[in-house]
DOFI-469030 format. One record per residue (C-alpha): residue number from 1; x, y, z. Coordinates in steps of 0.05 Angstrom, whole numbers, plus 5000, padded with zeros to 4 digits. Layout:
<pts>
 resi    u    v    w
  NUM    X    Y    Z
...
</pts>
This chain:
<pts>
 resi    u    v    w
    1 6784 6572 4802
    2 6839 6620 4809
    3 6802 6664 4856
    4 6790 6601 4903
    5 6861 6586 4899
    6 6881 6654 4910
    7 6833 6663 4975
    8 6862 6598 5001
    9 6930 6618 4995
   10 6909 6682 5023
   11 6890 6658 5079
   12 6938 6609 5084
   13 6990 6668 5085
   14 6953 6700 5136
   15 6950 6639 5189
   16 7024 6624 5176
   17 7047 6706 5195
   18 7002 6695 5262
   19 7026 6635 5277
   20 7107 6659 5269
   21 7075 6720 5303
   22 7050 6676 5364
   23 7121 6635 5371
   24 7155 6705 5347
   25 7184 6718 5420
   26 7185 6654 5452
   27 7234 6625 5389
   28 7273 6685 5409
   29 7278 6666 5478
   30 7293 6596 5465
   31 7339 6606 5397
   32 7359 6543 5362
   33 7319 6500 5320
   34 7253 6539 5347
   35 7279 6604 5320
   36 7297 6566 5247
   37 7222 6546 5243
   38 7198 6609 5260
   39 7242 6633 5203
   40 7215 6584 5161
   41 7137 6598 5172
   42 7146 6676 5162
   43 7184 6661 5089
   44 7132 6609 5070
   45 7072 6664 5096
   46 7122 6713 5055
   47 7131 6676 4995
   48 7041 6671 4998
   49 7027 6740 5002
   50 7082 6749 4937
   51 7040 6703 4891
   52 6983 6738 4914
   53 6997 6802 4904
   54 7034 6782 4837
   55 6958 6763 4810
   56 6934 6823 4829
   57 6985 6861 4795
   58 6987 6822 4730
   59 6925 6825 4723
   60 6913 6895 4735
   61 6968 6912 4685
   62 6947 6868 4639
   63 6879 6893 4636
   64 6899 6967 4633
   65 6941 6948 4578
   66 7001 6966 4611
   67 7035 6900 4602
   68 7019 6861 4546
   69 7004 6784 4553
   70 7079 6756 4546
   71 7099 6813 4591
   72 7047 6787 4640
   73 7072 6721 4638
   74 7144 6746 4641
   75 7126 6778 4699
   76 7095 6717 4734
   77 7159 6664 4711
   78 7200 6717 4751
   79 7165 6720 4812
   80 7166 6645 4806
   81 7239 6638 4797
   82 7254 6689 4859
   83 7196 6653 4909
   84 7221 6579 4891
   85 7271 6573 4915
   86 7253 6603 4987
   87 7192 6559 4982
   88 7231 6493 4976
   89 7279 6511 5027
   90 7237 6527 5087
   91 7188 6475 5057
   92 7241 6430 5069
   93 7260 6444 5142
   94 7184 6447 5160
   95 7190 6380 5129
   96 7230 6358 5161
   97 7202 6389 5235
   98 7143 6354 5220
   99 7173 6284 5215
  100 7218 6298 5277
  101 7154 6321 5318
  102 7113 6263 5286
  103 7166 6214 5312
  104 7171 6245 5381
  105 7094 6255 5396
  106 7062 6190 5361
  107 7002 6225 5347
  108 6942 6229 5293
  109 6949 6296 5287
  110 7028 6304 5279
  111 7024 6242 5230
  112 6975 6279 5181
  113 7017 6341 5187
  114 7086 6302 5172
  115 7040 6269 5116
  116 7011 6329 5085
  117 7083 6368 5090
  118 7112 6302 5059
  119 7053 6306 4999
  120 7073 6384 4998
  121 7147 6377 4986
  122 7141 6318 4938
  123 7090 6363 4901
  124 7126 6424 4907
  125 7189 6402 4889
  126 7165 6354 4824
  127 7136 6430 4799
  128 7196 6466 4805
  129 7240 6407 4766
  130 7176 6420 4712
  131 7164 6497 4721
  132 7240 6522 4731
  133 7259 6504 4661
  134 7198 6542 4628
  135 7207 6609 4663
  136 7270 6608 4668
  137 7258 6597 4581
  138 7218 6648 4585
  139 7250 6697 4626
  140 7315 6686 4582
  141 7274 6689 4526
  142 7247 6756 4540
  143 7302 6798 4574
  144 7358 6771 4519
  145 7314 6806 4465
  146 7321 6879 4439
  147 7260 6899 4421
  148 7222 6898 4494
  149 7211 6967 4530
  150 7187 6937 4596
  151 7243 6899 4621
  152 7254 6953 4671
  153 7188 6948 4694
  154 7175 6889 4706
  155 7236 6875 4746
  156 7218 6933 4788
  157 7140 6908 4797
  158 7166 6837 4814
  159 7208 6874 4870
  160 7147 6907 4878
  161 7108 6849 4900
  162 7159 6819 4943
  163 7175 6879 4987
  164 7094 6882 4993
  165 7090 6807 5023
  166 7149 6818 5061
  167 7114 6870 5092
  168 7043 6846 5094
  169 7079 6792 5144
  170 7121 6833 5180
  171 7067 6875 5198
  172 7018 6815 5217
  173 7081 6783 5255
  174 7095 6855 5288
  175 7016 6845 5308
  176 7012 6781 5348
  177 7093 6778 5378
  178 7098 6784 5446
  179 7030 6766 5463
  180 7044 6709 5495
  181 7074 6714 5559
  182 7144 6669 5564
  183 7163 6618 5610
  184 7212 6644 5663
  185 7285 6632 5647
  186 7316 6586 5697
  187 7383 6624 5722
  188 7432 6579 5748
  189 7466 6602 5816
</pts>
């Protein structure tokens, strides 16, 4: 289950850094509250490629024996801590843009998007008010002990794993901005 999960989310990374990509220049042309969402899209494709390359590396430390199984699941409540938070926030403003663009265009299509984002943010935000506490328990737990030798590691691998999805959608932003061709700016004489 976990691997279909993690494919989905994959993917769902991948179509969110295209899409910023394909808006990438135009919401700098245009600024404003188009720039914000393009913002938004590139930290929630961001935030993707994080928990996916945070599987990857758990497991493959785990099974090399490099961290053991409450370092593993240190590891994971702190890349849950740092991507929360981004995740509610631009989850919330695409929220948001999907109710405003719902309410201008009257459409099926922008209704099941404002209805999914709204089932999204209810969802997300109910399992951070559940999951917050326990890593942060955790992560407390863990780091205000003496006797772990990791610590330093497995800050540096969660920083790790966020500098690699950071990249992974820069690079697939870098890809597709700019090519689109903009719409002429009217100059005012």
């Amino acid at each position: 289950m976990i691997v279909l999960i993690w494919i989905i989310n994959f993917g769902i990374s991948i179509w969110n850094a295209r899409v910023v990509g394909l808006m990438w220049a135009e919401s700098i042309h245009y600024g404003g509250w188009t720039r914000i969402m393009a913002w938004m899209g590139a930290i929630m494709s961001a935030a993707g490629f994080t928990w996916c390359y945070s599987v990857i590396v758990g497991y493959i430390a785990y099974k090399t024996e490099y961290l053991t199984l409450e370092e593993v699941e240190v590891f994971f409540s702190l890349g849950y801590l740092l991507i929360t938070p981004f995740v509610l926030t631009s989850g919330l403003l695409i929220w948001i843009d999907s109710l405003i663009q719902a309410w201008k265009r009257r459409d099926f299509a922008s209704g099941a998007t404002a209805a999914w984002n709204t089932f999204a943010q209810i969802h997300n935000t109910y399992s951070a008010m559940k999951g917050i506490p326990t890593a942060l328990g955790k992560v407390e737990g863990f780091f205000s002990s003496k006797s772990k030798d990791n610590k330093a590691m497995i800050v540096v691998l969660v920083i790790v794993v966020a500098v690699l999805g950071i990249l992974t959608t820069t690079a697939i932003i870098m890809k597709y901005a700019g090519s689109r061709k903009l719409p002429q700016r009217s100059v005012n004489a």
